[in-house]
N, CA, C and O of each residue as an XYZ file, in Angstrom:
520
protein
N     101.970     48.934     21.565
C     100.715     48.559     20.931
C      99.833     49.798     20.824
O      99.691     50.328     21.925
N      99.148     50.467     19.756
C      98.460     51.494     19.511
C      97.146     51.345     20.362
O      96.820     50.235     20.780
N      96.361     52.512     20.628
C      95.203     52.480     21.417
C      94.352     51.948     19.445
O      94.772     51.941     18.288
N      92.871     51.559     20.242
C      92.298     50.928     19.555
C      91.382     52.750     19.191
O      91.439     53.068     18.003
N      90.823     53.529     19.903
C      91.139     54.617     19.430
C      91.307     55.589     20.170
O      91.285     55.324     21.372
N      91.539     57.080     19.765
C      91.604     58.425     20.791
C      90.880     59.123     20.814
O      90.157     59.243     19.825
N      90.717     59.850     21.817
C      89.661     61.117     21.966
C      90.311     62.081     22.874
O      90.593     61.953     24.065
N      90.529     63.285     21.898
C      91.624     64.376     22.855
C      90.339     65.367     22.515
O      89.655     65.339     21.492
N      90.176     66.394     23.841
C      89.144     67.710     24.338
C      89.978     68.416     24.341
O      91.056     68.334     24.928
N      89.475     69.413     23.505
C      89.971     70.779     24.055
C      88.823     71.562     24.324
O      87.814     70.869     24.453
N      88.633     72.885     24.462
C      87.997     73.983     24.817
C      87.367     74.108     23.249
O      86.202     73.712     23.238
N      87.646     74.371     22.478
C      86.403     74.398     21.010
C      86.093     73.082     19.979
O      85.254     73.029     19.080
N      87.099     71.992     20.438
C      87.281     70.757     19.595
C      87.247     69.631     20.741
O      87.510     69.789     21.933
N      86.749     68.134     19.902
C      87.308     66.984     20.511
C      87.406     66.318     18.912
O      86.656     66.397     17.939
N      88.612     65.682     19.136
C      89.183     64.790     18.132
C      89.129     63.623     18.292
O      89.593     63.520     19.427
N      88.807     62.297     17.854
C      88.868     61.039     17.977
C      89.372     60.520     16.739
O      89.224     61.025     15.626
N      90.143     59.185     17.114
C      90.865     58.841     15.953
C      90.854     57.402     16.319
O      91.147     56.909     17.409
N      90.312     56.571     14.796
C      89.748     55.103     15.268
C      91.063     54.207     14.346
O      91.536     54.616     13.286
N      91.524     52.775     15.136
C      92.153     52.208     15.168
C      91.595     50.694     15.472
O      91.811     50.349     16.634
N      91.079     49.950     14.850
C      90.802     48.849     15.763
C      88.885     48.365     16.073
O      87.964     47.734     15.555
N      89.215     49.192     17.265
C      87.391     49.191     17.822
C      86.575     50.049     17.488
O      86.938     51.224     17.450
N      85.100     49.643     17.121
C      84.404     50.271     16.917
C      84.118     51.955     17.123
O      84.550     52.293     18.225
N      83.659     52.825     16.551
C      83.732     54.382     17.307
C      82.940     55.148     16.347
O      83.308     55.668     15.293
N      81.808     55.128     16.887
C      80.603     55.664     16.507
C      80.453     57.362     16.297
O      81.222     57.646     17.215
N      80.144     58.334     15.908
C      79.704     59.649     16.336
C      78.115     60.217     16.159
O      77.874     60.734     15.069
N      77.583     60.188     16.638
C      76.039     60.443     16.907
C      76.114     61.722     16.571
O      77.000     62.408     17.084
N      74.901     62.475     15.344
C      74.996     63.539     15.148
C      73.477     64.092     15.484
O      72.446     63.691     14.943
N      73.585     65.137     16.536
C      71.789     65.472     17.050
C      72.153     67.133     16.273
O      73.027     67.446     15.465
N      71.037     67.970     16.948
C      70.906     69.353     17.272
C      71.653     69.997     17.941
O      71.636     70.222     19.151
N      72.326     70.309     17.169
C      74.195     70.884     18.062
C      74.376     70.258     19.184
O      74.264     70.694     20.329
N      74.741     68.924     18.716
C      75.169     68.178     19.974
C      75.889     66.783     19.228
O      75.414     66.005     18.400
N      76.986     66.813     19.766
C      77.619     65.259     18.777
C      77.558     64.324     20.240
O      77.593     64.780     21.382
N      77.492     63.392     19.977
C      77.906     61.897     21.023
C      79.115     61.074     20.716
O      79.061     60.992     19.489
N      79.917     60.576     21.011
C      81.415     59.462     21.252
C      80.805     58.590     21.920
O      80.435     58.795     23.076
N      80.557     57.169     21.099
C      80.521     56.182     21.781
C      81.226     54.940     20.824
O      81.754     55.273     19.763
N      81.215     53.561     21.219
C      81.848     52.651     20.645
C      80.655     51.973     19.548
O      80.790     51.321     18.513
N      79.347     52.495     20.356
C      77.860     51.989     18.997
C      76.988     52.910     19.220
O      77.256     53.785     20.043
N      75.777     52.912     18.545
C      75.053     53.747     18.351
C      74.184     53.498     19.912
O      73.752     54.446     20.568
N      74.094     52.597     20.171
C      73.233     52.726     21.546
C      72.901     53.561     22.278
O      71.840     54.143     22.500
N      74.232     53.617     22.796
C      74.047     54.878     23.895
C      73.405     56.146     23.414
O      72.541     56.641     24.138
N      73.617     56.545     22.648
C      72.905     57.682     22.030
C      71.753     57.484     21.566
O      71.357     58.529     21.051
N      71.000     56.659     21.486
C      69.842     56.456     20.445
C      69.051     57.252     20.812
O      68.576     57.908     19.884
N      68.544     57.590     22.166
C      67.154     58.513     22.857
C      67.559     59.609     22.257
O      66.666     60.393     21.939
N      68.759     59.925     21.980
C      68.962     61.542     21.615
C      69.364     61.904     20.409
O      69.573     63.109     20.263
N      69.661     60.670     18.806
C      69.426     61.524     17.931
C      69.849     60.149     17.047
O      70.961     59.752     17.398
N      69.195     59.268     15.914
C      68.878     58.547     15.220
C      70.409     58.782     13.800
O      70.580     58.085     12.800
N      71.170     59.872     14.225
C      71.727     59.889     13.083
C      73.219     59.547     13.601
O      73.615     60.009     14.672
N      74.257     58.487     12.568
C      75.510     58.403     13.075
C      76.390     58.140     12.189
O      76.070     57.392     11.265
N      77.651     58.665     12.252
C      78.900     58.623     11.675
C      79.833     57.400     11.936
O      80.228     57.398     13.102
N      80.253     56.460     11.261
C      81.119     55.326     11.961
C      82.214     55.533     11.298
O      82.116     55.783     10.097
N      83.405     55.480     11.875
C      85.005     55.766     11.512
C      85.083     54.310     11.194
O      84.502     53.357     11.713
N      86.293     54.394      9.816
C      86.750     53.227      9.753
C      88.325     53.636     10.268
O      88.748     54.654     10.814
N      89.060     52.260      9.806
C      90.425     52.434     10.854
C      91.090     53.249      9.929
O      91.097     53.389      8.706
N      91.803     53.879     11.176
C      93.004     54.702     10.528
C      92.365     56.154      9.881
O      92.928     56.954      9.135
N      90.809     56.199     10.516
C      90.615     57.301     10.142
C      90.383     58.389     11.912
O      90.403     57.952     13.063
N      90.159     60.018     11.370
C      89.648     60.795     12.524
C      88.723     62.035     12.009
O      88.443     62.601     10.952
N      88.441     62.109     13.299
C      86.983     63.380     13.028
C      87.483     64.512     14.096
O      87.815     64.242     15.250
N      87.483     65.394     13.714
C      87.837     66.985     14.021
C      86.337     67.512     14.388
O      85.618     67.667     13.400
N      85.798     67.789     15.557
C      84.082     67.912     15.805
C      83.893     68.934     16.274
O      84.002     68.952     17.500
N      83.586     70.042     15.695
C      83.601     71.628     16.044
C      81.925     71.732     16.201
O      81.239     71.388     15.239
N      81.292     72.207     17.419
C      80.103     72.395     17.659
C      79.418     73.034     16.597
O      78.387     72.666     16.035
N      80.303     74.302     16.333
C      79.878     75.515     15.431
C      79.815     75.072     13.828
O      79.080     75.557     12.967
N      80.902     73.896     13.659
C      81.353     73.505     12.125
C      81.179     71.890     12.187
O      81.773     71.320     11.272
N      80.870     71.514     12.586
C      79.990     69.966     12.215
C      81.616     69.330     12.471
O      82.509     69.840     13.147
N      81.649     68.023     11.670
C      82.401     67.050     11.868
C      83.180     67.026     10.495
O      82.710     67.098      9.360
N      84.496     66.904     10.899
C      85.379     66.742      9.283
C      86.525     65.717      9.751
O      87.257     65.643     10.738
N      86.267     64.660      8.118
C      87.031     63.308      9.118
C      88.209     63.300      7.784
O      88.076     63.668      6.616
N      89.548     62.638      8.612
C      90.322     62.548      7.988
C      91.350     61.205      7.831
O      91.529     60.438      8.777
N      91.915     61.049      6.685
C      92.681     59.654      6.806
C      94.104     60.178      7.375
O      94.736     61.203      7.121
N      94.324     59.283      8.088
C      95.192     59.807      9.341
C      96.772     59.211      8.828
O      97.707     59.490      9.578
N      97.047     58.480      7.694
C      98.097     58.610      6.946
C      98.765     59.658      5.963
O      99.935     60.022      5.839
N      97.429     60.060      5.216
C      97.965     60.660      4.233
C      97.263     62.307      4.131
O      97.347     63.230      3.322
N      96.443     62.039      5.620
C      95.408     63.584      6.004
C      94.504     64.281      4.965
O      94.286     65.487      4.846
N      93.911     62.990      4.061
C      93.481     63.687      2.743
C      91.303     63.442      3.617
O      90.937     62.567      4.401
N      90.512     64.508      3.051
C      89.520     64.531      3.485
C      88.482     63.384      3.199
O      88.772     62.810      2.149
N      87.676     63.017      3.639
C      86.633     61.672      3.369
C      85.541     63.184      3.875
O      85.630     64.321      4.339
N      84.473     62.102      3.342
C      83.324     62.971      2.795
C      82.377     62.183      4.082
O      82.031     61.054      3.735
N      81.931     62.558      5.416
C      81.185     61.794      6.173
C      80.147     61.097      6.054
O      79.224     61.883      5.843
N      79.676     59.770      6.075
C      78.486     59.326      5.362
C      77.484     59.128      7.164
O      77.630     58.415      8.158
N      76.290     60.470      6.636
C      75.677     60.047      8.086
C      74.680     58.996      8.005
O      73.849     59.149      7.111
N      74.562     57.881      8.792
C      73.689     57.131      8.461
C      72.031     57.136      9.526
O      72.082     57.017     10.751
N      70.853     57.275      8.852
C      70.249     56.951      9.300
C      69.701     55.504     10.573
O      69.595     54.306     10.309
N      69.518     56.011     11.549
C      69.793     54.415     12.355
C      67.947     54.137     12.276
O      66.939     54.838     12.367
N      68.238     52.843     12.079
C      66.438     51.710     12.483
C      66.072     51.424     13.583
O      65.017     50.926     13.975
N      67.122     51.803     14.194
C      67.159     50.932     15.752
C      66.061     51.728     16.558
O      65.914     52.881     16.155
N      65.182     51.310     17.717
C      64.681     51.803     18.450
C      65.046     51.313     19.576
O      65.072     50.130     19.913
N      65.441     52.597     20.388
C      65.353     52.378     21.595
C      64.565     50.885     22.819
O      65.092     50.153     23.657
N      63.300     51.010     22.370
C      62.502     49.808     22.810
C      63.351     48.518     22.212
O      63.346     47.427     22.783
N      63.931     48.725     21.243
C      64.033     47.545     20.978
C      65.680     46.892     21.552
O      66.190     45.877     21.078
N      66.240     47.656     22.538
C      67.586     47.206     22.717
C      67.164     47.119     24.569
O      66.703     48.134     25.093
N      67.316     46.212     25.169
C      67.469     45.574     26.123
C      68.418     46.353     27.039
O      69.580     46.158     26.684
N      68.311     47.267     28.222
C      69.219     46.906     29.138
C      69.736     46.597     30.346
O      70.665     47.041     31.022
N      68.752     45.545     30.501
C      68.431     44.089     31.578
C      68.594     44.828     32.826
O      69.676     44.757     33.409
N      67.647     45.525     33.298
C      67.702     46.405     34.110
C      68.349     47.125     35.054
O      68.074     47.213     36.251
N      69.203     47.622     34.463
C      70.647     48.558     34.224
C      70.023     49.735     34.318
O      68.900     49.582     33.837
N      70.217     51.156     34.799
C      70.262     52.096     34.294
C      70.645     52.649     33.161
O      69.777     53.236     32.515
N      72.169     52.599     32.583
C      72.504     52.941     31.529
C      73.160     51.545     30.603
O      73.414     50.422     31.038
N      73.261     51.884     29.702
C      73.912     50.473     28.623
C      75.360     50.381     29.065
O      75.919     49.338     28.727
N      76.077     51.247     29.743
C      76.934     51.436     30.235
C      77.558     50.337     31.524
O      78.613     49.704     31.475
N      76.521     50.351     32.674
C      76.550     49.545     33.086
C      76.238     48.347     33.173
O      76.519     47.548     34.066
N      75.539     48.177     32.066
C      75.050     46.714     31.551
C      76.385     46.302     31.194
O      76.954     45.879     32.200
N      77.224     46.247     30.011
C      78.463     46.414     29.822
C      79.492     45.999     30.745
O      80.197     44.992     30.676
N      79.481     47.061     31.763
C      81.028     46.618     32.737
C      80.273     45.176     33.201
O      80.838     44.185     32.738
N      79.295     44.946     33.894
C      78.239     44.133     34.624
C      78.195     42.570     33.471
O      78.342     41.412     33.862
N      77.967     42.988     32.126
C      78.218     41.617     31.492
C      79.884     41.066     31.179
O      79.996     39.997     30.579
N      80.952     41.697     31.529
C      82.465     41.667     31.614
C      82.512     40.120     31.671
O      82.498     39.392     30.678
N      82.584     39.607     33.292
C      82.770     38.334     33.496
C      82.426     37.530     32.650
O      83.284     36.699     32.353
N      80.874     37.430     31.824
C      80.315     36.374     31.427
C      80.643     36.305     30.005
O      80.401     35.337     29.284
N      81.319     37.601     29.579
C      81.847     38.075     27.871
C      83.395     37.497     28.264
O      84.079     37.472     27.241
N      83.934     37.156     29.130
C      85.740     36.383     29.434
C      85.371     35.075     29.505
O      86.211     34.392     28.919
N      84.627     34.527     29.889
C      84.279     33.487     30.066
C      84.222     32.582     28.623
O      84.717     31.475     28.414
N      83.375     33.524     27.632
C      82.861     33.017     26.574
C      84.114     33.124     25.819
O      84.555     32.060     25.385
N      84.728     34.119     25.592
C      85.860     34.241     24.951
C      87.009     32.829     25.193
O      87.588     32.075     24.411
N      86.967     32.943     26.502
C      88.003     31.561     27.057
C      87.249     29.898     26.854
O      87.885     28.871     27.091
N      86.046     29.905     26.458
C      85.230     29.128     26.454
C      86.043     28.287     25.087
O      86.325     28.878     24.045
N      86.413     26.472     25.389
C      86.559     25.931     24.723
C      88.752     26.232     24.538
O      89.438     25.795     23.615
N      89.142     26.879     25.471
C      90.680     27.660     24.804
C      91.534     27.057     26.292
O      92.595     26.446     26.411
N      90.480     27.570     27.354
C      91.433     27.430     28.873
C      91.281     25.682     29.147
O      90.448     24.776     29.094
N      92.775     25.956     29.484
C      93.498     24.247     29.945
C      93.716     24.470     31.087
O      94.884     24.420     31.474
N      92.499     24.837     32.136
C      93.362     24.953     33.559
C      94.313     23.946     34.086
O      95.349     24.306     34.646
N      93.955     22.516     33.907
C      94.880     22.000     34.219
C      96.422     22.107     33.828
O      97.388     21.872     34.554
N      96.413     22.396     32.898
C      98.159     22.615     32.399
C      98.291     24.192     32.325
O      99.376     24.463     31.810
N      97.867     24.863     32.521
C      97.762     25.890     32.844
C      98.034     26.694     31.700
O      98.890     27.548     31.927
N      97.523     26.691     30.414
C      97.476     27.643     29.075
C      96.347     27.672     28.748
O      95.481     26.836     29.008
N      96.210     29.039     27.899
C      95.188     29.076     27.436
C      95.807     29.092     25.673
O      96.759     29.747     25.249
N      94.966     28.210     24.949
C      94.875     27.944     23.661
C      94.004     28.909     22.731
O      92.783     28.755     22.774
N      94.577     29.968     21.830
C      94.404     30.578     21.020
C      94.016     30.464     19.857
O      93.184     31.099     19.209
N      94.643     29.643     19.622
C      94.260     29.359     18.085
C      94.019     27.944     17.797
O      93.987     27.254     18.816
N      93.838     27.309     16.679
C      92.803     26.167     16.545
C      94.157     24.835     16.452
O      94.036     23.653     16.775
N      95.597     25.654     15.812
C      96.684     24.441     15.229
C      97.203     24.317     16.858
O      98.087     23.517     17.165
């Protein structure tokens, strides 16, 4: 099963390559961010790149971000988007970081997911609706 996406470091590059889940790139003042949404980054720079699947970004401090379709390696043109979001306005229920809000809401995000699916008694969980 493929990762949903990657992120390989080296010493002048980090590469990420999206598959699946969300994967944001925050673009500040010589400084990029990797996250799965714009959140985490918001205090530090309003502007962001979102990969669609099957694409990747090559992120050179010195040379900005160059993203590519990861079939046929032909170039896409990055669309940075201005974000609305304010900080004030995202909640994180008094957490230090959104980070740990996250691992911390886990249980109650399985729950919901299984909500209406788990047959404990017979012991399956039901997936789909047929």
């Amino acid at each position: 099963m493929p990762l949903p996406f990657l992120i390989k470091i080296s010493r002048d590059e980090i590469v990420v390559a999206k598959l699946g889940s969300p994967l944001a790139i925050g673009v500040g003042d010589e400084e990029f961010f990797i996250a799965s949404d714009a959140t985490p980054f918001l205090e530090y720079t309003k502007k962001a790149i979102y990969l669609e699947d099957e694409e990747m970004a090559i992120i050179r401090l010195q040379k900005g971000v160059k993203i590519r379709k990861i079939k046929d390696d032909t170039l896409v043109d990055p669309y940075i988007q201005e974000l609305q979001l304010n900080l004030e306005q995202i909640v994180k229920g008094g957490y230090e970081h959104f980070m740990l809000k996250e691992i911390h809401e886990q249980p109650e995000a399985i729950k919901d997911t299984y909500r209406g699916r788990l047959r404990a008694k017979e012991g399956i969980i039901k997936m789909s609706r047929n």
